[in-house]
C-alpha positions, 0 to 999 in steps of 0.5 A: 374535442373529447369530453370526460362527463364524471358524476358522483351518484348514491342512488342514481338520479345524478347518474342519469342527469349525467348520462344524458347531458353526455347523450346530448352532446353525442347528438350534437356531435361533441365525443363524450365519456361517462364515467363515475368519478371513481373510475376516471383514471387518467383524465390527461387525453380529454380536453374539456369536462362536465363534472356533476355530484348528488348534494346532501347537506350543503355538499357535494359527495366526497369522491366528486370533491376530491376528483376536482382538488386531485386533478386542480392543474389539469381542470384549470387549463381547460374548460369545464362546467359543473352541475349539481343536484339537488332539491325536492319538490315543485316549489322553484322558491324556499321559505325565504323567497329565494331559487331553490337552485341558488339557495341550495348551491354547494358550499364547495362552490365557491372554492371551484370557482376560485380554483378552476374557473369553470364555464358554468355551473348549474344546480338541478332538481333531483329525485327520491325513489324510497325503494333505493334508499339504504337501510339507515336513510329508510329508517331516518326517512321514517323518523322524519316522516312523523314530523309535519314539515317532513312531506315538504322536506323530503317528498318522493319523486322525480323531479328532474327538469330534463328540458332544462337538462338538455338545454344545458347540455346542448348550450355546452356542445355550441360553445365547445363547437364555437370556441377556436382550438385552445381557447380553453387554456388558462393563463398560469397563475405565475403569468397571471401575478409575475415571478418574485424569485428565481425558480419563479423566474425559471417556472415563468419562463416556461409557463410562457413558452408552454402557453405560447406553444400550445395556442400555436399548436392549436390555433395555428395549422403550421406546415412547411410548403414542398418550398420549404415555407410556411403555411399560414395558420387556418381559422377553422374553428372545431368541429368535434366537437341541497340540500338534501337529494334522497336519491342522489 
């Protein structure tokens, strides 16, 4: 099992969020990749993703949300999880009573969600670090901080729970670890809702023999015997196996 760990980092904290999560997974024996969303490439050789982004405003930074819509077939046919950081401070509470972590989801979220079905998705405090803010984020930063509510909006820190981090990380190595080879494929929409004309019938067709294909060929340890039989198939499982963060 290799996995593609992708961020989307302005300052660095989600990098390093992201960067342990794939050190986990190492340890747990899970092959990992980091990489910058920007320098992915060809995503076709891993067979599961964890996809993180700094959130500003409500939103994950553009390059992360386009990573995931360019490469919507592929992600939705294998498993993936995403993670999100995040909120400031040690308050685990907004103003209004709610988790920081679940007010402060993405708005893009949903729309993940809908379109890739991903295993989990996550939302982590980050971390402000002044001296790694640009010229224009120190000089609204300084504006803010003439205003009261500021220091509780904005307040300087790490404030990363890496327990929570790499227990995270690890719960994804156990499923990845338990999960039967193929169990990550996704039925295709057209299998899902039925064909209604006759290139649909055609793409059917096809969806249904590449789906069948690809849970026998990786569910099913198929080899013809000296005899010219069939071996049957073995049942090993793998053993690879918000708002705002001023430091994203």
């Amino acid at each position: 099992m290799i996995v593609l760990v992708v961020y989307a980092s302005r300052h660095g904290a989600t990098q390093g969020i992201a960067e342990r999560i794939a050190a986990i997974l190492g340890q747990e024996g899970v092959q990992a990749t980091v990489q910058p969303v920007e320098r992915a490439g060809d995503i076709a050789d891993y067979e599961a993703f964890v996809i993180g982004s700094a959130v500003y405003a409500m939103y994950w930074q553009r390059e992360a949300s386009e990573f995931v819509r360019r490469n919507r077939a592929a992600l939705a046919s294998r498993p993936v999880w995403l993670f999100s950081s995040g909120p400031l401070g040690t308050e685990a509470t907004d103003a209004q009573g709610r988790a920081l972590t679940v007010a402060a989801e993405p708005k893009e979220i949903a729309e993940f969600k809908e379109a890739i079905e991903p295993r989990d998705h996550r939302v982590f405090f980050g971390a402000l670090d002044p001296r790694r803010l640009g010229f224009a984020e120190r000089l609204i930063r300084k504006m803010l901080r003439k205003m009261p509510a500021a220091h509780a909006v904005l307040p300087e820190g790490d404030f990363r729970d890496w327990a929570e981090i790499e227990a995270w990380a690890s719960r994804i190595a156990r499923e990845l670890a338990q999960a039967p080879a193929g169990a990550g494929a996704k039925i295709p929409e057209q299998l899902r809702h039925g064909p209604r004309s006759g290139a649909e019938i055609r793409s059917h067709v096809g969806a249904t023999l590449l789906l069948i294909s690809a849970r026998c060929d990786s569910r099913c340890n198929i080899s013809k015997s000296r005899t010219g039989g069939v071996r049957m198939p073995s049942s090993e499982p793998f053993r690879g196996r918000h708002e705002a963060s001023g430091d994203g």
